[in-house]
VEXKOL-419127 format. One record per residue: residue number from 1; residue in one letter; x, y, z of N, C-alpha, C in turn. Coordinates in pm, whole numbers, plus 50000, padded with zeros to 5 digits. Example, Ala and Ser with C-alpha at 12.3 -4.5 7.8 and 13.67 -1.06 7.14 Angstrom:
(1, 'a', (51319, 49431, 50780), (51230, 49550, 50780), (51320, 49670, 50780)),
(2, 's', (51285, 49775, 50708), (51367, 49894, 50714), (51290, 50003, 50787)),
***
This chain:
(1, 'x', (03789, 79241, 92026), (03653, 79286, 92007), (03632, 79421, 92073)),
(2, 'x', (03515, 79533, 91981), (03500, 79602, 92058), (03339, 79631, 92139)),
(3, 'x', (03315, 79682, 92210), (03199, 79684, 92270), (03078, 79662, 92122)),
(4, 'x', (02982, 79575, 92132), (02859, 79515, 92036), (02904, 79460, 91985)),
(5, 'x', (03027, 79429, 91924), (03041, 79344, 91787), (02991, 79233, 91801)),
(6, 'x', (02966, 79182, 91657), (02863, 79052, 91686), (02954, 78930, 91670)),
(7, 'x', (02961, 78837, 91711), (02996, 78702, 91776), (02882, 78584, 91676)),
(8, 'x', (02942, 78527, 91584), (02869, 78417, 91507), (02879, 78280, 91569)),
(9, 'x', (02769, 78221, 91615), (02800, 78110, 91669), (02807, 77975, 91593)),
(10, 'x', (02880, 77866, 91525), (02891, 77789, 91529), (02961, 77652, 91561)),
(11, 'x', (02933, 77527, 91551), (02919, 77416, 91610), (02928, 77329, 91505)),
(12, 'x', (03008, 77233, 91638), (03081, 77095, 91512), (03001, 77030, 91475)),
(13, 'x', (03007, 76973, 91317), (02940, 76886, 91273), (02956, 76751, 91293)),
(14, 'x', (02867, 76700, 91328), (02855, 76531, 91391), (02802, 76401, 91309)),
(15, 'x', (02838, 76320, 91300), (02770, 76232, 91264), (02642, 76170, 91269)),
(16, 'x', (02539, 76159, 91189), (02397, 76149, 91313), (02385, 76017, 91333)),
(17, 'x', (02464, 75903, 91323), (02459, 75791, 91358), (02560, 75761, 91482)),
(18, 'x', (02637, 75852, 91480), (02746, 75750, 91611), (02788, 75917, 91683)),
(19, 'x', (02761, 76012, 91614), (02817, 76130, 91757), (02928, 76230, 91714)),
(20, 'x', (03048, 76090, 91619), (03157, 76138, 91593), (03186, 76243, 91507)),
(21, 'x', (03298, 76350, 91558), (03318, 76465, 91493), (03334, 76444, 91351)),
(22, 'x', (03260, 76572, 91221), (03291, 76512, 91092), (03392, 76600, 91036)),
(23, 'x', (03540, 76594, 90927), (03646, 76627, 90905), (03634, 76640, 90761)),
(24, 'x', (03703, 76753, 90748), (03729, 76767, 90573), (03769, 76640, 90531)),
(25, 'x', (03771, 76614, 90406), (03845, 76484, 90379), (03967, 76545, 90276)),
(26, 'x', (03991, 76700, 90265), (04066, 76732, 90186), (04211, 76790, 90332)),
(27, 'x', (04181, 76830, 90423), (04203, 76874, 90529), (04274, 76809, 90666)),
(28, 'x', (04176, 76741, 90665), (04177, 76663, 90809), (04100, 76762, 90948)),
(29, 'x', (04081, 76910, 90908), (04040, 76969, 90970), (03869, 76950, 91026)),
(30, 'x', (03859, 76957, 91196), (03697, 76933, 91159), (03631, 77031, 91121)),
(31, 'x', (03509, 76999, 91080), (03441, 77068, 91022), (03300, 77114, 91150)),
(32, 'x', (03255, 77308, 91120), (03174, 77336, 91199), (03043, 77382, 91096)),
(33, 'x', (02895, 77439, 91155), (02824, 77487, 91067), (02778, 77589, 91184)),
(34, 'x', (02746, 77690, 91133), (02669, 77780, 91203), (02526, 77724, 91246)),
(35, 'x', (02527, 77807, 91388), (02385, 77745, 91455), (02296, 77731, 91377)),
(36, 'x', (02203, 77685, 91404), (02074, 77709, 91319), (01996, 77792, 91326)),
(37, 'x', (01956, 77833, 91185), (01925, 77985, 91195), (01727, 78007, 91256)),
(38, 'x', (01801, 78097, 91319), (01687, 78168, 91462), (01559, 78256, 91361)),
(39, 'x', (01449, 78212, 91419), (01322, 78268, 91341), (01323, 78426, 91380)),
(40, 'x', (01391, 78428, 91478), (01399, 78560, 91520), (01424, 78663, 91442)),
(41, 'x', (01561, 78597, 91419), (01644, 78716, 91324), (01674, 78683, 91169)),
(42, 'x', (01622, 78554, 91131), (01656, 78498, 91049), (01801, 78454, 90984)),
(43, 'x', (01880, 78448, 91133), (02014, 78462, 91048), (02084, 78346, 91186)),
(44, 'x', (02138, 78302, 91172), (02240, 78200, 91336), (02245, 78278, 91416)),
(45, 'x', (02220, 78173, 91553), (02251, 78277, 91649), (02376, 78309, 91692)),
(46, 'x', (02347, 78461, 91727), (02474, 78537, 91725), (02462, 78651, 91872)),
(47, 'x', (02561, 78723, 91921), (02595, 78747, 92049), (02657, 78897, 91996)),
(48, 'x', (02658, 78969, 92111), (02723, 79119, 92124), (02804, 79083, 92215)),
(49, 'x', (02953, 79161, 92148), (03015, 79201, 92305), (02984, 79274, 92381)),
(50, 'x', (03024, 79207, 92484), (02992, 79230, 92646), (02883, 79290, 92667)),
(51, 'x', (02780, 79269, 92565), (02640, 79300, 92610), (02592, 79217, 92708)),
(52, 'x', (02528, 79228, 92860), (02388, 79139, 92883), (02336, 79147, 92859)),
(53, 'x', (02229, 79028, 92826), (02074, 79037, 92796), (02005, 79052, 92959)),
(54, 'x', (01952, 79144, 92940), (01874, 79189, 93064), (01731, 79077, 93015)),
(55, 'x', (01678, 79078, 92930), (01561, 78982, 92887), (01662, 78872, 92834)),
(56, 'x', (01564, 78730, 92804), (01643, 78661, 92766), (01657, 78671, 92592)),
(57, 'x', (01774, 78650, 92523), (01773, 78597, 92392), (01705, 78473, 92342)),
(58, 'x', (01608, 78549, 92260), (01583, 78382, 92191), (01605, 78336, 92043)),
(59, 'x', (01649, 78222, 92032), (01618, 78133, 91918), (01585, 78047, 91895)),
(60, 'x', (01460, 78076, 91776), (01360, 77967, 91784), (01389, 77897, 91610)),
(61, 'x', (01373, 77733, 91628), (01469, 77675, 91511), (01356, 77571, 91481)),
(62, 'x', (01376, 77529, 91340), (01250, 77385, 91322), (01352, 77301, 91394)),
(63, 'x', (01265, 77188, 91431), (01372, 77065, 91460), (01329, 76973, 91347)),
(64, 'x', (01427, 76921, 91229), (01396, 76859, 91105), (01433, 76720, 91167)),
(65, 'x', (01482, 76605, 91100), (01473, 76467, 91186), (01657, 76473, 91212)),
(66, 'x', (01715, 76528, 91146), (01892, 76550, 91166), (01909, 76593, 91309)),
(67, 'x', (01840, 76700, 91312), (01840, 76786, 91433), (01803, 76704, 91543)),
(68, 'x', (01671, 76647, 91528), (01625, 76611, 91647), (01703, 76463, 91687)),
(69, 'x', (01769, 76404, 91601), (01839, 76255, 91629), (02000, 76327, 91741)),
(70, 'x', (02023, 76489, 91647), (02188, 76513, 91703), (02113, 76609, 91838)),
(71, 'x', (01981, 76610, 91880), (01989, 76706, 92018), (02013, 76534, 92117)),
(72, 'x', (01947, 76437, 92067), (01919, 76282, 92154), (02015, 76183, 92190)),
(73, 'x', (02163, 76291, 92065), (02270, 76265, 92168), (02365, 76333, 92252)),
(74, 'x', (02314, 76449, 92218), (02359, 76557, 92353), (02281, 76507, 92481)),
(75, 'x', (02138, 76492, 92469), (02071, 76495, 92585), (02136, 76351, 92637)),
(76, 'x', (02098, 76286, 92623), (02172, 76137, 92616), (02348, 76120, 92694)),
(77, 'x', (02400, 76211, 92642), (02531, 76235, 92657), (02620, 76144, 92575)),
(78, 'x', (02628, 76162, 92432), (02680, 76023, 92371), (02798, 76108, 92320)),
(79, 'x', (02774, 76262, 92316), (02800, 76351, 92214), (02833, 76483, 92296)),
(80, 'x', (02917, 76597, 92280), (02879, 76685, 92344), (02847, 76791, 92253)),
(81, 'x', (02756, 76881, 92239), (02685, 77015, 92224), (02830, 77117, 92191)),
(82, 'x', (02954, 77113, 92119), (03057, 77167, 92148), (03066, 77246, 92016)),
(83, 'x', (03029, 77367, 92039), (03045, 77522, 91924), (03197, 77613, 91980)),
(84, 'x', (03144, 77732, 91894), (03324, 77826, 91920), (03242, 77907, 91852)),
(85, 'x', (03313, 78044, 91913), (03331, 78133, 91815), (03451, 78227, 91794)),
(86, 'x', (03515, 78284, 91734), (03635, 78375, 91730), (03641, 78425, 91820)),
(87, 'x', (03801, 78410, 91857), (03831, 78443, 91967), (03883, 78640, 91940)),
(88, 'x', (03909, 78622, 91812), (03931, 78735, 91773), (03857, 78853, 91662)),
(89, 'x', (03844, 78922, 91678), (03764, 79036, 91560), (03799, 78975, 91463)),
(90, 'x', (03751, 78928, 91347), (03793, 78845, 91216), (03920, 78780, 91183)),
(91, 'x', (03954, 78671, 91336), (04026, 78574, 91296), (03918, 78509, 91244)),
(92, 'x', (04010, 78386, 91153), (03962, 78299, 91080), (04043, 78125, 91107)),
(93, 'x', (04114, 78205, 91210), (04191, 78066, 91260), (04162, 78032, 91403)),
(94, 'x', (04143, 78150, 91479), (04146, 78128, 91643), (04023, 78144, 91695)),
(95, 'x', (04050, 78008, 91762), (03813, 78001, 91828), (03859, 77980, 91951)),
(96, 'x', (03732, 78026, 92046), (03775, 78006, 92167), (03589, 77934, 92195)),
(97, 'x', (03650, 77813, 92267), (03562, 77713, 92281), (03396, 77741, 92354)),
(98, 'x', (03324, 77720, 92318), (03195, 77749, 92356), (03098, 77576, 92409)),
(99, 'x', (03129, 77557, 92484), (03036, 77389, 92563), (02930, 77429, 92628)),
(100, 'x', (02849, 77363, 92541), (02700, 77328, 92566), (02678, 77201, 92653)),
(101, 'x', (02558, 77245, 92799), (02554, 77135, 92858), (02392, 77118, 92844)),
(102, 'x', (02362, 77001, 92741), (02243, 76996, 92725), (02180, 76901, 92805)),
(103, 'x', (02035, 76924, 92874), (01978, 76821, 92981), (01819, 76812, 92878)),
(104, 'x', (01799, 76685, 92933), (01703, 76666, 92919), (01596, 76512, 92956)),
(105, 'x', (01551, 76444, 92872), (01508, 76335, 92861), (01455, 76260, 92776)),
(106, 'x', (01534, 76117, 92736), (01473, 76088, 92614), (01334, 75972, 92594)),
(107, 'x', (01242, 75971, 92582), (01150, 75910, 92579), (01125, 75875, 92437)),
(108, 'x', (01012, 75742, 92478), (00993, 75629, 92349), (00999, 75739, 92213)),
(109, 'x', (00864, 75835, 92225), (00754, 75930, 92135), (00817, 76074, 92102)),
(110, 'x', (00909, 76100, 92190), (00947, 76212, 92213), (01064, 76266, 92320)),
(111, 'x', (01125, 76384, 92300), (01233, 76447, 92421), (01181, 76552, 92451)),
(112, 'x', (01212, 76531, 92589), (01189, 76667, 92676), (01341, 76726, 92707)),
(113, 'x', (01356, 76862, 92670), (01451, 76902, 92669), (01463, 77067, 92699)),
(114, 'x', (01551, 77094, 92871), (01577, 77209, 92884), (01590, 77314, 92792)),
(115, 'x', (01542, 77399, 92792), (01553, 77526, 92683), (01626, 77665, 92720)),
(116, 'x', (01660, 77679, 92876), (01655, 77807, 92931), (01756, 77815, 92951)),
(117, 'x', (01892, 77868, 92848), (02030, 77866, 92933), (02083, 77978, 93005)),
(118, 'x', (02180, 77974, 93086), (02233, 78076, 93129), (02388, 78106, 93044)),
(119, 'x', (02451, 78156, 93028), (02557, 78157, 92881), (02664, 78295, 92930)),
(120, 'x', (02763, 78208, 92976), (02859, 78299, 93022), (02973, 78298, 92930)),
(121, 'x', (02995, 78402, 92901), (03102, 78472, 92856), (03266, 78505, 92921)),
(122, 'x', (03388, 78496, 92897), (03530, 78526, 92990), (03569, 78583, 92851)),
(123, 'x', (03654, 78649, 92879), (03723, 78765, 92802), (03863, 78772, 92856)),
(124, 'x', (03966, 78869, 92788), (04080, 78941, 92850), (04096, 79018, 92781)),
(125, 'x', (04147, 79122, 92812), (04212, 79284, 92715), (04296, 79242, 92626)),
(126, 'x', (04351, 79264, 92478), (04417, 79235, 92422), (04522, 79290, 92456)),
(127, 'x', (04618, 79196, 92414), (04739, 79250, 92465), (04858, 79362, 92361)),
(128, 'x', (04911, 79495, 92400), (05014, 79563, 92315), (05158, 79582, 92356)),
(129, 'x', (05251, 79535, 92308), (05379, 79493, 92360), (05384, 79430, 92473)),
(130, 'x', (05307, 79327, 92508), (05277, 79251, 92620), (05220, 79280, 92708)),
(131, 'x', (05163, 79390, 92699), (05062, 79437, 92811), (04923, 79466, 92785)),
(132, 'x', (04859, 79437, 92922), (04688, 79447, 92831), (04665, 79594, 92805)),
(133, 'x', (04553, 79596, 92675), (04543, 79690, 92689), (04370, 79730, 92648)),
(134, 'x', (04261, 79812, 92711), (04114, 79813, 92685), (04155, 79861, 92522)),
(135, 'x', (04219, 79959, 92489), (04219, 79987, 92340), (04205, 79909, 92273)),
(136, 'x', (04313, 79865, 92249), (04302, 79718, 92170), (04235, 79604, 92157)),
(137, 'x', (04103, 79698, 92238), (04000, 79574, 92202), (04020, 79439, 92303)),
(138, 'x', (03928, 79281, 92305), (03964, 79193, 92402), (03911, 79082, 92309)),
(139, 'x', (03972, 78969, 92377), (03977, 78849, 92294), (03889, 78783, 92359)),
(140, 'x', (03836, 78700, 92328), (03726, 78562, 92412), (03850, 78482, 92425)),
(141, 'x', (03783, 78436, 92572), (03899, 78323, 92592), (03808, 78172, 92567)),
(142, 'x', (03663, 78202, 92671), (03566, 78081, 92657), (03441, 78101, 92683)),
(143, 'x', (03372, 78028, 92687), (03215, 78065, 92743), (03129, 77901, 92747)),
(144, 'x', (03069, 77911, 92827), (03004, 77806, 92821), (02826, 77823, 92862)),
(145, 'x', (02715, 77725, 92837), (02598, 77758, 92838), (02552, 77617, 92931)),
(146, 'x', (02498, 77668, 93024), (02441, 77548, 93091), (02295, 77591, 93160)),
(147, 'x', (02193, 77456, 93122), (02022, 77499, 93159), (02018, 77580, 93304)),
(148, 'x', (01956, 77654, 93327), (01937, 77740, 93389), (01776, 77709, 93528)),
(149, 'x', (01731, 77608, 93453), (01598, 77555, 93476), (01596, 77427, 93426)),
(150, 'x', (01677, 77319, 93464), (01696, 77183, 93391), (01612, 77119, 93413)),
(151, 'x', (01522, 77134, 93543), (01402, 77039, 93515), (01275, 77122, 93454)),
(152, 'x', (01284, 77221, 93386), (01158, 77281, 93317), (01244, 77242, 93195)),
(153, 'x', (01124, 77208, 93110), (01150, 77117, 92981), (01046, 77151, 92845)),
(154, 'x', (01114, 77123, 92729), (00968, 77148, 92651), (01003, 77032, 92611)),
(155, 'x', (00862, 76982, 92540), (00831, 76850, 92513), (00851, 76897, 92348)),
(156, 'x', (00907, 76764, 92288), (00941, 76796, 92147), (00923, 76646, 92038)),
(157, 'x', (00874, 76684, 91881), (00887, 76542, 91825), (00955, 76654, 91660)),
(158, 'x', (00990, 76541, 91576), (01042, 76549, 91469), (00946, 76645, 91401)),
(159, 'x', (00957, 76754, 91367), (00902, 76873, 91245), (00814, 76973, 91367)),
(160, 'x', (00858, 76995, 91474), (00847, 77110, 91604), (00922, 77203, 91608)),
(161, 'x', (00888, 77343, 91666), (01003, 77414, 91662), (01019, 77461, 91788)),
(162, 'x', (01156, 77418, 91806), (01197, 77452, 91936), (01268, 77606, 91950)),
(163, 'x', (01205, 77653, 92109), (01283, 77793, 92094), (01416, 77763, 92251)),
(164, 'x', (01494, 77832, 92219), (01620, 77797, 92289), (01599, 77958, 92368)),
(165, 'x', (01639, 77997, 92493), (01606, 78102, 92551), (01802, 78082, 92621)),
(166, 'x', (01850, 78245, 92611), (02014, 78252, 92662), (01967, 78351, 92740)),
(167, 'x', (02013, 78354, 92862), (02089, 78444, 92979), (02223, 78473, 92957)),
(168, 'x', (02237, 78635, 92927), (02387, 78638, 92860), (02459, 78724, 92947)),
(169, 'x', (02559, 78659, 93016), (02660, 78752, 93109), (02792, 78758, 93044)),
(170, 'x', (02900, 78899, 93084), (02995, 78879, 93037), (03080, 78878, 93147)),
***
């Protein structure tokens, strides 16, 4: 990657009854979908290299009844919140893992659920005849997003739209 390029985020598709990862059936490969797309920009949310967000990023998403059953087992912990994005400038094979640690609480009527992450980024220089090098651009190795404010919560029910707020370090 080189400095801005944009970073597409998506995340495995789950079952909304039991959690479990869902797989091509032509493949065996699992299968991911891009986040859900942000009112913001109208498009998934997506990331710059090695930009920080000095303000936070937001994306704000409907929660339809799919959504809101697969956040109740993240919050829950039945399931984990587990996206990727390329690890490389337009690979199409190599992801480097992105874990979501979602908090919250599930109640009879409704979930209350952290919104405010902090979302770190790790990198390395790509490497040219085995050595790193800034030219050549840098690969994601991982990143992970964890609430930032886990007991500040928004309260949520089926056809709400929740906005997700990132703290982005690299």
């Amino acid at each position: 990657y080189k400095p801005k390029s944009h970073l597409d985020l998506a995340c495995m598709l789950r079952d909304i009854d039991n959690g479990e990862h869902v797989t091509d059936a032509d493949t065996g490969m699992i299968m991911y979908n891009p986040f859900p797309i942000c009112k913001e920009t109208n498009r998934p949310m997506s990331f710059q290299f090695g930009v920080d967000s000095d303000n936070r990023l937001n994306c704000t998403f409907l929660v339809l009844d799919e959504t809101y059953h697969m956040l109740q087992l993240y919050v829950h912990q039945d399931a984990p919140l587990s996206c990727r994005v390329p690890a490389r400038l337009g690979s199409e094979n190599l992801f480097a893992p992105v874990v979501f640690s979602v908090q919250g609480k599930l109640e009879q009527s409704h979930l209350d659920i952290a919104t405010n992450f902090n979302f770190i980024f790790t990198y390395a220089d790509a490497l040219i005849h085995g050595k790193p090098s800034k030219k050549a651009g840098a690969n994601i190795t991982s990143a992970v997003a964890y609430p930032s404010h886990p007991s500040s919560t928004t309260r949520i029910i089926i056809g709400d739209e929740l906005t997700f707020q990132f703290n982005v370090r690299w």
